[in-house]
C-alpha positions in Angstrom: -18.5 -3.8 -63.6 -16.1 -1.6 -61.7 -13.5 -3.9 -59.9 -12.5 -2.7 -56.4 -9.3 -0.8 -55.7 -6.6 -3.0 -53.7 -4.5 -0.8 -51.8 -2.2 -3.9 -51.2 -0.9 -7.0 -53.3 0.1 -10.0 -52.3 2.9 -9.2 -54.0 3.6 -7.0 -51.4 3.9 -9.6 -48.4 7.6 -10.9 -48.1 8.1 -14.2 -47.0 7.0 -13.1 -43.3 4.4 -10.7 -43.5 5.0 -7.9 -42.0 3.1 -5.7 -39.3 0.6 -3.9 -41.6 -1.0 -7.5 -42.5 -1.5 -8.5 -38.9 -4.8 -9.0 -38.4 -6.7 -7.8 -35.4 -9.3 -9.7 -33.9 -12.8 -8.5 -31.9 -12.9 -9.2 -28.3 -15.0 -11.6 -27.3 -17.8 -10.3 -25.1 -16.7 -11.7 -22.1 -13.1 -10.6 -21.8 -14.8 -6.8 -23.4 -16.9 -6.9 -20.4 -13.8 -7.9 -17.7 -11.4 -5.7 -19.1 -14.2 -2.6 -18.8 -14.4 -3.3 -15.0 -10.7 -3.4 -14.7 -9.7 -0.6 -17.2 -9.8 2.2 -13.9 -6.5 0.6 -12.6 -4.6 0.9 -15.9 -5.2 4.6 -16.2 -5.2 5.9 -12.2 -1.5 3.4 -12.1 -0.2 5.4 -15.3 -0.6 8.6 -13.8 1.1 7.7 -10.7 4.1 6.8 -12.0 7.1 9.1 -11.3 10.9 9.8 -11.8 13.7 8.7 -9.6 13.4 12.3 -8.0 9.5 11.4 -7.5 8.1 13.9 -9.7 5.2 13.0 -11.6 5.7 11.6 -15.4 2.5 12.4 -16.6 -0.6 14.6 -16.0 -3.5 12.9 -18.0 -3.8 8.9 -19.1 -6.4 7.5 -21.1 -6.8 4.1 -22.3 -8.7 2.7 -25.8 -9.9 -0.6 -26.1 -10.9 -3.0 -29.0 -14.6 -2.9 -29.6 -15.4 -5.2 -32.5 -14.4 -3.4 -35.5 -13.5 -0.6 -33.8 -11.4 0.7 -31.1 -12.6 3.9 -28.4 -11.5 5.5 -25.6 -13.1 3.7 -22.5 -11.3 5.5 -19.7 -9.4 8.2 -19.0 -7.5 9.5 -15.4 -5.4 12.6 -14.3 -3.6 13.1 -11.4 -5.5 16.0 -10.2 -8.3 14.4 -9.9 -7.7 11.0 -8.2 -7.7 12.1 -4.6 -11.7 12.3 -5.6 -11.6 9.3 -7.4 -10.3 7.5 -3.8 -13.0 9.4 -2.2 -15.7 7.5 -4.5 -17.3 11.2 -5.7 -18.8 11.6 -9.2 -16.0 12.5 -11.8 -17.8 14.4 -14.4 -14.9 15.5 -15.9 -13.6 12.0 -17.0 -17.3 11.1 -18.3 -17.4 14.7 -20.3 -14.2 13.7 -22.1 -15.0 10.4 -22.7 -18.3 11.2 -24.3 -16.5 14.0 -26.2 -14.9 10.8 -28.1 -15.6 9.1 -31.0 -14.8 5.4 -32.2 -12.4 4.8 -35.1 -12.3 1.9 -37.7 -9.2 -0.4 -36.7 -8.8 -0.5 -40.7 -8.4 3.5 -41.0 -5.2 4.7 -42.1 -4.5 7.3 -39.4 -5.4 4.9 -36.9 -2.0 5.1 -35.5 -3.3 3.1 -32.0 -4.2 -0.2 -34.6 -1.0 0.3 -36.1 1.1 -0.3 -32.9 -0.9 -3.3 -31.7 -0.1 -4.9 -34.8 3.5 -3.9 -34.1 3.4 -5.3 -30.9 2.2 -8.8 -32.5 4.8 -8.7 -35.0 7.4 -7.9 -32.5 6.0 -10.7 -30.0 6.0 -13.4 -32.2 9.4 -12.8 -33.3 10.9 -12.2 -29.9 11.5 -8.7 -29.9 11.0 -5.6 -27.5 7.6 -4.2 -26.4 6.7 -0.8 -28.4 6.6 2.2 -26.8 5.7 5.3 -29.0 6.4 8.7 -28.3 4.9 11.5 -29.5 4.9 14.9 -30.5 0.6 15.2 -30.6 0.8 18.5 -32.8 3.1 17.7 -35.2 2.2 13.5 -35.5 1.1 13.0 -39.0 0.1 9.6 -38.2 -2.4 10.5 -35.9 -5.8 11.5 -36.8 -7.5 14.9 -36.2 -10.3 13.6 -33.9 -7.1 11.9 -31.4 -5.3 15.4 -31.8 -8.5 17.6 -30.6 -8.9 15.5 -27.7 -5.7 16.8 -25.7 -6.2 19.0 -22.7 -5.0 22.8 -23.5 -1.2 23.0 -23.1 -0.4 19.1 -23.1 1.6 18.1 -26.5 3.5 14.6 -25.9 1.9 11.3 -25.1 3.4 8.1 -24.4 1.3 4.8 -25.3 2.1 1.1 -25.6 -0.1 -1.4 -26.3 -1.6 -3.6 -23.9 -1.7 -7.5 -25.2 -3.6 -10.6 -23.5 -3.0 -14.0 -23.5 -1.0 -12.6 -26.7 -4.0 -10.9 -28.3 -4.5 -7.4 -28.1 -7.1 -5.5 -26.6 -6.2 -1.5 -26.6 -3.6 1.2 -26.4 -2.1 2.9 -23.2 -1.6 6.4 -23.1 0.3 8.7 -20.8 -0.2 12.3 -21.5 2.4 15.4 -20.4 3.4 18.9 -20.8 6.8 19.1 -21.5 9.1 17.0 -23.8 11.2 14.1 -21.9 15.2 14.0 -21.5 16.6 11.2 -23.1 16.8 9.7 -19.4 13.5 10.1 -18.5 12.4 8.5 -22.0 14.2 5.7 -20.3 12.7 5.8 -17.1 9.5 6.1 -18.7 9.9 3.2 -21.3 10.5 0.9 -18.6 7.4 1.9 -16.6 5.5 1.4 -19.1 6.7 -2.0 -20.4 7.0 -3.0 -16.6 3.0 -2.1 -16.1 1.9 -4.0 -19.7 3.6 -6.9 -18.6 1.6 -6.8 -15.2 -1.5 -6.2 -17.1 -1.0 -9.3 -19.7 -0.2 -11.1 -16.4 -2.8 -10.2 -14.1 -6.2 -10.1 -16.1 -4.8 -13.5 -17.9 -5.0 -15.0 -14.5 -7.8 -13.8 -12.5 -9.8 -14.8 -16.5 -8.0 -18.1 -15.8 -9.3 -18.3 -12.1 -12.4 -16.5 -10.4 -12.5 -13.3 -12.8 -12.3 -11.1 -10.2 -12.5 -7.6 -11.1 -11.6 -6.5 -7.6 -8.5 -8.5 -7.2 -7.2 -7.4 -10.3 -7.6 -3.7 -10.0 -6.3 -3.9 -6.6 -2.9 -6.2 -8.1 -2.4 -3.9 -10.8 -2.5 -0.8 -9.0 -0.4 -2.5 -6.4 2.1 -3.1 -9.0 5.8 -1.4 -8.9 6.1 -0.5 -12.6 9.8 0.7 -11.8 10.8 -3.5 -11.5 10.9 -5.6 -14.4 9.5 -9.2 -13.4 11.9 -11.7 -14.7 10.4 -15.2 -13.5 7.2 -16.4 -11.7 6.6 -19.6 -10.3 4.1 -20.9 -6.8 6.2 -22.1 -4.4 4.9 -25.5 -1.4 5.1 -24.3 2.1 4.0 -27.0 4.3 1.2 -27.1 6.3 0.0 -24.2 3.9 -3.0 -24.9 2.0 -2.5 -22.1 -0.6 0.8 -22.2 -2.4 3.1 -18.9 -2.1 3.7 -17.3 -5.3 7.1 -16.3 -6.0 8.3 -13.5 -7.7 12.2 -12.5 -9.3 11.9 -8.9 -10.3 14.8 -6.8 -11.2 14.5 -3.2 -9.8 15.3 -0.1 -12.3 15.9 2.4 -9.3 17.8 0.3 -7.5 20.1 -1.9 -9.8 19.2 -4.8 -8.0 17.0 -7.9 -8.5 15.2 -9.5 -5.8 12.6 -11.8 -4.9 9.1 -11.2 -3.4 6.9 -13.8 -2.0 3.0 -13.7 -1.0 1.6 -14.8 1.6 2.8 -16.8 4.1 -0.4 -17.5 6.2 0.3 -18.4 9.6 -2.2 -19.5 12.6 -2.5 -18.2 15.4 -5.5 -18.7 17.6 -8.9 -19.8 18.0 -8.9 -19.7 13.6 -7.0 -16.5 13.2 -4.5 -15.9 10.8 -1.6 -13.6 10.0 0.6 -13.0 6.6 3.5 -12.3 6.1 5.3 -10.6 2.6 8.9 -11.0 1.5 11.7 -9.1 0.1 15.1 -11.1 -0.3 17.8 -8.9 -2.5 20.0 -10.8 -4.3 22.9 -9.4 -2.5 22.7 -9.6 1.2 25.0 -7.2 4.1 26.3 -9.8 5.8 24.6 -9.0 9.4 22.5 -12.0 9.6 19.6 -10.0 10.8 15.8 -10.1 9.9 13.9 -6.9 9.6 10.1 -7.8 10.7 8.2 -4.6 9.6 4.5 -4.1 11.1 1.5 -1.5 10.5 0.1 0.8 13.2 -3.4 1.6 13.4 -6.1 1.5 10.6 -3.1 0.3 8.1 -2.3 -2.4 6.6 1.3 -3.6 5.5 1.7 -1.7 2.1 2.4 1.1 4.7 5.3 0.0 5.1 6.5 -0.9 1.3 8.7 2.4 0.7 10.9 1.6 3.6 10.9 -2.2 3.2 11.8 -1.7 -0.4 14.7 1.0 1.1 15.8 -2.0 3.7 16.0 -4.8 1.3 16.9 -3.2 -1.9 19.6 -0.1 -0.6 20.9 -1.7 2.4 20.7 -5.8 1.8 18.3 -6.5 4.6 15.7 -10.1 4.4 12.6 -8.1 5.3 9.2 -9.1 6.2 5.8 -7.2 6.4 2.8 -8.5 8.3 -0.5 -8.4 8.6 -2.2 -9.1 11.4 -5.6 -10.6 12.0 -8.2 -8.4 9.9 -5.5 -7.1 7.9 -6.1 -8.7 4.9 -8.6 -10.9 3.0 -6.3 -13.8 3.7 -6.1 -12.8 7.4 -10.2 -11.5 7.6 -11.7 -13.9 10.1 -15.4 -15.7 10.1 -17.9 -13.1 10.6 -19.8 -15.7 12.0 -16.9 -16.7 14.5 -18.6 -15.7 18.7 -15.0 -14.1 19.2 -15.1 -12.2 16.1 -13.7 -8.9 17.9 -10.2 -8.5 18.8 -8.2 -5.9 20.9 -4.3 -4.4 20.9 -4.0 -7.3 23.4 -4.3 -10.0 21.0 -2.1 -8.5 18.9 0.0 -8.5 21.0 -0.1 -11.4 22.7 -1.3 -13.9 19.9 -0.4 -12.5 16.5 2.8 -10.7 17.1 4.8 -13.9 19.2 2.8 -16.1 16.1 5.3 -14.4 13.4 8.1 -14.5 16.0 7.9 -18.4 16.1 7.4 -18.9 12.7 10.5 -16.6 11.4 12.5 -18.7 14.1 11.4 -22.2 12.7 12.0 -20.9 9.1 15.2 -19.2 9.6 17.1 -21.0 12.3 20.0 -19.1 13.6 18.5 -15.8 12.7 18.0 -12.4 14.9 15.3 -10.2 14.1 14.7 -6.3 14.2 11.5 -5.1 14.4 10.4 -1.8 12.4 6.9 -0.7 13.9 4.7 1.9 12.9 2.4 3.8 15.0 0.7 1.1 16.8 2.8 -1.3 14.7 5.5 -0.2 17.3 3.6 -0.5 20.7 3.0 -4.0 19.8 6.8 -5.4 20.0 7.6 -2.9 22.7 4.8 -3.8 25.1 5.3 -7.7 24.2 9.2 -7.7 25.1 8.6 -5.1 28.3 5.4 -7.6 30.3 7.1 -10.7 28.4 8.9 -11.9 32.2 5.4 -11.0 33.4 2.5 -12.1 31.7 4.1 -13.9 28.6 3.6 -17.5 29.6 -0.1 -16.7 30.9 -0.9 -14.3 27.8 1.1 -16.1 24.8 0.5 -19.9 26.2 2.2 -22.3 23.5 3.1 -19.1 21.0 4.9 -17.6 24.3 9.1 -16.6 23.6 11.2 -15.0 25.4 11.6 -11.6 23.3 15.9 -11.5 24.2 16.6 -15.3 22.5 14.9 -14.0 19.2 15.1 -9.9 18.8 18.2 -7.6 18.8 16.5 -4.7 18.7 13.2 -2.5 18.1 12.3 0.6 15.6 9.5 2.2 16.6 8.2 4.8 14.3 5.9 7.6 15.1 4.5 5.1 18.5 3.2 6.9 21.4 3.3 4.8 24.7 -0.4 6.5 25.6 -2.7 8.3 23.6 -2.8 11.6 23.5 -3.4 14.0 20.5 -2.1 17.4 19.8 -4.9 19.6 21.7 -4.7 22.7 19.6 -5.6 21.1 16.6 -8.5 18.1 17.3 -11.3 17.3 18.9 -10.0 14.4 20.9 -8.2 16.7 23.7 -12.2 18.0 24.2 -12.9 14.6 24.2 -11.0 13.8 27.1 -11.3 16.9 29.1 -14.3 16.9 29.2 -14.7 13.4 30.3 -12.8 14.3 33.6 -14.0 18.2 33.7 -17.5 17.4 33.6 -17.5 14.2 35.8 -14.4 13.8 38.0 -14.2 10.4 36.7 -17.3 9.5 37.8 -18.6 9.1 34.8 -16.0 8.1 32.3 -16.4 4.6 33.4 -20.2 4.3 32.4 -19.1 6.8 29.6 -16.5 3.7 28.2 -19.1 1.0 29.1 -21.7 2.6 26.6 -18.9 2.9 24.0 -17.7 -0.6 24.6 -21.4 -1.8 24.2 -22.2 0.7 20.8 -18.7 -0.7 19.2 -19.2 -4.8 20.5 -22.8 -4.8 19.9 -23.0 -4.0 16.4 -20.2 -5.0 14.0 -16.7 -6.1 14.5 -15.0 -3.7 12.4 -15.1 -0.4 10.7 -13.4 1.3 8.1 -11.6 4.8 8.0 -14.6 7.0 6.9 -16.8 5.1 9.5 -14.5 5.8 12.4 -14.4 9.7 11.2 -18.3 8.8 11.5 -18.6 7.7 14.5 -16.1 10.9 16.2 -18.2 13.0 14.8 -21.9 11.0 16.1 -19.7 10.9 19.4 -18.7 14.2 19.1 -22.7 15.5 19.2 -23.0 13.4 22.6 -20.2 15.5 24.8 -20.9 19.0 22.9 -24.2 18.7 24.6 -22.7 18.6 28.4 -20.5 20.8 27.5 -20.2 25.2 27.6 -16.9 24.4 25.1 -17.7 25.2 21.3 -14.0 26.3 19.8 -13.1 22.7 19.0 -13.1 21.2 16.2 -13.0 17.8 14.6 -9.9 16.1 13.3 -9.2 15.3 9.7 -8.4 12.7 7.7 -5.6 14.8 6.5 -4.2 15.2 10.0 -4.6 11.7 10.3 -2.3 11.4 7.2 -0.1 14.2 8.4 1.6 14.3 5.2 2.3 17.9 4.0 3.7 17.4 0.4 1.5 14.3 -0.3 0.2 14.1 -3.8 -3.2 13.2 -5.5 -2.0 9.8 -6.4 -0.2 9.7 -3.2 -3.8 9.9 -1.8 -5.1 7.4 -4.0 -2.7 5.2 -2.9 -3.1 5.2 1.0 -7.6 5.2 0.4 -7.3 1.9 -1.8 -3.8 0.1 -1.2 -3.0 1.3 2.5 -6.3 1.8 4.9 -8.3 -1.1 6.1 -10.9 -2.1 9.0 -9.9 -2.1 12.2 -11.5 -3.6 14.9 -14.1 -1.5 17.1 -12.6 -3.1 20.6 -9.0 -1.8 19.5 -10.9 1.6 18.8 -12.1 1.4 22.5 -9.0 0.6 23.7 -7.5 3.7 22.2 -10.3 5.9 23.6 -10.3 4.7 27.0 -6.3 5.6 26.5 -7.4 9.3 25.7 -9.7 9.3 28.6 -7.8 7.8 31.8 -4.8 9.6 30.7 -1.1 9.0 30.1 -1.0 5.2 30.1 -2.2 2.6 28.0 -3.9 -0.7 29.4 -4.3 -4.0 28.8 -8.3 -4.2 27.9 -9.4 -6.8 31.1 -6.6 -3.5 32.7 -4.6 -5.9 34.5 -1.3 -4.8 32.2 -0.3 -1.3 32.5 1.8 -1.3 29.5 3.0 2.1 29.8 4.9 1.4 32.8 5.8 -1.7 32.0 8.2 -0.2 29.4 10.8 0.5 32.3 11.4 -3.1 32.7 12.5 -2.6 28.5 15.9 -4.0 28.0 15.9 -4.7 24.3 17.6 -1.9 22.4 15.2 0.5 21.2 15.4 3.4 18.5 12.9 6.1 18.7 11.4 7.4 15.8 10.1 10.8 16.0 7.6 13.0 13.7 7.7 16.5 15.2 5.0 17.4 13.0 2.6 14.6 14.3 -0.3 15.3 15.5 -1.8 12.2 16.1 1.1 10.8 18.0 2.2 14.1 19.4 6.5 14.2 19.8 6.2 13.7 23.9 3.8 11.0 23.9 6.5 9.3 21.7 9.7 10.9 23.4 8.5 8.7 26.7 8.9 6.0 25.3 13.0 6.7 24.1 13.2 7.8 28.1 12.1 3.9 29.2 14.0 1.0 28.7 17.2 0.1 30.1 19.4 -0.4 27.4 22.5 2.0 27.0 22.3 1.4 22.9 18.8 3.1 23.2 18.8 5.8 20.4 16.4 8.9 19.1 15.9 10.1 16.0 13.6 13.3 14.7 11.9 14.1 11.5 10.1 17.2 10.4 6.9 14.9 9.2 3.3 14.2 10.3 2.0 10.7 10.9 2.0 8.7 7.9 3.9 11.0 6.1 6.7 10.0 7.6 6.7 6.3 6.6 6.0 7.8 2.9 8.1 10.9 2.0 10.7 9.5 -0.1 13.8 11.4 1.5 12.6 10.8 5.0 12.7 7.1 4.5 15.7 7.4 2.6 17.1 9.1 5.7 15.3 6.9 8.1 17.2 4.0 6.7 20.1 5.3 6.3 19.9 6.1 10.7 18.1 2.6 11.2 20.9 0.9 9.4 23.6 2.2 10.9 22.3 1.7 14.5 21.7 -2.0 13.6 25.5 -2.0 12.7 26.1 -0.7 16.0 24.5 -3.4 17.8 26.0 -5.9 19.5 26.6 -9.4 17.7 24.0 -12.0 19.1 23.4 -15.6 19.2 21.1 -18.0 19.4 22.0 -20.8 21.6 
């Protein structure tokens, strides 16, 4: 009888055996199963990252998973696609090429993916470096035909590491490109990669550990900044905090500079309503014993704000914090089942807003703050400090405080002190007009009463592509009383108002930056549009628009001259108010969200921002 070849003696093995004897292991059905829900946010995050210029690293990514003895590509992502991918519509390209696959044996010898997981075991259990291959797909001997056949036309480097669980390994990562990398951009690259592994390992490990939520961990993972490298982890006691606060120190690659981030600090406020708050703290600090307290505007919540929080704390040596208000968040959602479920600007306002104040001056005693506000994110500290004398104590009751003993000074960024949008380019000017064309006023009262009822009566919140919904259902309802047909409706793209925004820049503001907001703040808005250049309080005993002359905070004006949803002089107004002689205006060539995003606007933004807060005068608490 024939005796079977060995390819390799024992003989071979040194005292340590070495990466080629590493044994892979199947994944169990239940982590196989996990990891497949999960998989989407691996490849989508790779082709999102960029270079410190913010070009894009890579064009394609696919990912290959362990499936018993075999391993096979189980998803794939390019950048040009993922703006559909945010929009939920059927990829057929990503299924095409996947099915265009074909498994290989883990044990065949031009299985160049097997051999780096077992690399990466070797290397882990003797303390070494993650590995992170780069390739040359043409000329890659180790790599087998059927890989090589699989790249897109024109694409010949790809850049995978392997992505290890609980120390076990369950597939390759693979960014694919064009063009060859400079030896800098290898670096930059290498530490993206590393950086996202690492979040992986961490964030399926825990959610397997925990509830095994699918959700969750596609949402951490694609939240994840893969240019910081996270050095230590631990969940920190906050008191009278049921859940504990966990507690990151990361080291940042763009910045040279570590820092720690904590989430979330969950803070009541009324009648069961909660808000959170995020924290950046750089390692190095400027010295001005100020806070920077950065809020959301409308339909957002406070990843909005990351880019320039990350520019504050990181580039200028600010403490920042981000909140989310009520219905912000799933820590902040409320009981559906609540009778007070729906909420307007007012409560905002009045409830959430001083809530955060309070709590930042019971934490840090001794501090001043400086609020950054977006959109609607800036109304809400402006009109608080401006009707504070007046209707604070009645409004705020226990949360009440006086805006002067606790801020030095307010950004507001892209807020219009009454809503108006730009006429020649959306529906909501028709919307308006007509309202007081076709009825003197008469009836735009009844007109508001049926929209308050539609919005209270049937749900308390609604989500981006149900608001666009609704326009257009309300939209039907005026067209018909009216001889006007040149209008048309607005876009979620003016809403964005970004110009240069990317695919993956898309993705990221459809699943990391746009939440529910509630339908009695959407009423609020319109009845804004309709009355015309002021905004009220809902029960309209606050004009807040005119309150904003009794301002005497110092307030810089943040200005997109490209915005169309808060058009320049609805926001110019408000730089105008206010009685302070530090008041200062700034202007950006950028639409609405855009610019809160485009790197070199926030760059410049808090460059200005920073070297107004200098400017201000030292204050104290007594």
């Amino acid at each position: 009888m024939k005796r079977r070849s060995v390819t390799r003696s024992l003989l071979d093995q040194s005292y340590e055996p070495g990466p080629g004897f590493l044994y892979i292991p199947p994944l169990p059905r239940s982590r196989y199963d996990f990891i497949s829900q999960v998989q989407t946010a691996f490849v989508n995050k790779v082709v999102s990252f960029t270079f410190p210029d913010f070009t894009h690293c890579f064009e394609y990514s696919v990912f290959e998973m362990v499936d018993g003895p075999f391993m096979r590509v189980t998803a794939s992502s390019s950048q040009f696609h993922l703006r559909e991918v945010a929009e939920h519509r059927n990829i057929e390209v990503f299924k095409k090429f996947i099915a265009k696959t074909r498994p290989l044996a883990i044990a065949h010898e031009k299985n160049l993916s097997a051999q780096m997981m077992r690399q990466s075991l070797y290397n882990i259990a003797n303390n070494l470096p993650p590995m992170v291959e780069f390739l040359h797909i043409a000329s890659e001997e180790r790599l087998h035909a059927a890989m090589k056949r699989l790249a897109p036309n024109g694409v010949r480097y790809a850049v995978g590491i392997p992505v290890i669980i609980d120390r076990k390994p369950v597939g390759v990562l693979w960014g694919i490109h064009r063009k060859s990398f400079s030896p800098e951009q290898r670096r930059d690259v290498r530490q993206q990669m590393i950086s996202l592994a690492r979040a992986i390992d961490f964030v399926v490990s825990e959610e397997l550990a925990e509830s095994a939520d699918a959700y969750a961990a596609r949402r951490k993972i694609e939240k994840h900044d893969p240019t910081a490298n996270l050095e230590s982890l631990v969940y920190t006691q906050v008191p009278d905090q049921e859940k504990p606060v966990k507690s990151m120190v990361l080291y940042s690659n763009r910045y040279s500079e570590k820092y720690r981030q904590d989430t979330n600090y969950i803070v009541p406020t009324v009648n069961g309503y909660r808000i959170s708050l995020k924290r950046y703290l750089p390692e190095h600090l400027n010295g001005q014993d100020r806070i920077l307290l950065m809020l959301p505007g409308f339909f957002c919540n406070r990843s909005i704000c990351d880019r320039l929080a990350k520019e504050m704390a990181l580039e200028h040596g600010y403490a920042v914090f981000t909140l989310d208000v009520r219905g912000r968040s799933r820590e902040t959602l409320p009981n559906k089942f609540l009778n007070n479920y729906h909420w307007s600007v007012d409560n905002y306002i009045w409830e959430d807003f001083p809530a955060a104040l309070q709590w930042i001056k019971e934490t840090h005693p001794g501090k001043k703050v400086v609020v950054f506000g977006h959109s609607m994110g800036g109304m809400i500290p402006l009109f608080y400090s401006a009707a504070y004398d007046k209707y604070g104590r009645k409004r705020s009751g226990d949360l009440a405080i006086k805006p002067e003993s606790i801020i030095d000074g307010i950004v507001s960024i892209t807020s219009p002190i009454y809503i108006r949008i730009a006429a020649e380019s959306t529906w909501f000017n028709m919307f308006r007009q007509s309202a007081k064309l076709l009825t003197g006023n008469i009836l735009a009262e009844p007109l508001m009463r049926l929209i308050n009822f539609t919005l209270t009566s049937t749900i308390g919140g609604i989500d981006l592509n149900k608001f666009f919904t609704f326009l257009h259902n309300i939209s039907a309802s005026i067209r018909t009383m009216s001889f006007d047909v040149s209008y048309r409706l607005p876009t979620l793209k003016e809403f964005i108002g970004y110009e240069q925004i990317t695919p993956p820049e898309w993705y990221f503001f459809m699943e990391d930056v746009f939440c529910e907001e509630s339908m009695l703040v959407i009423s609020q808005f319109i009845r804004s549009l309709i009355d015309g250049d002021n905004f009220v309080s809902i029960d309209k005993e606050i004009n807040y628009t005119l309150e904003l002359n009794e301002l005497e905070i110092p307030h810089f004006t943040v200005v997109g001259t490209v915005d169309e949803i808060a058009p320049p002089d609805t926001v110019r107004q408000g730089h105008l108010a206010g009685k302070s002689p530090k008041n200062r205006i700034a202007e950006y060539k950028q639409g609405h969200l855009g610019i809160i995003t485009h790197p070199e606007t926030v760059r410049q933004i808090a460059i200005d921002t920073d070297d107004w807060i200098r400017s201000l005068p030292a204050n104290y608490i007594s």
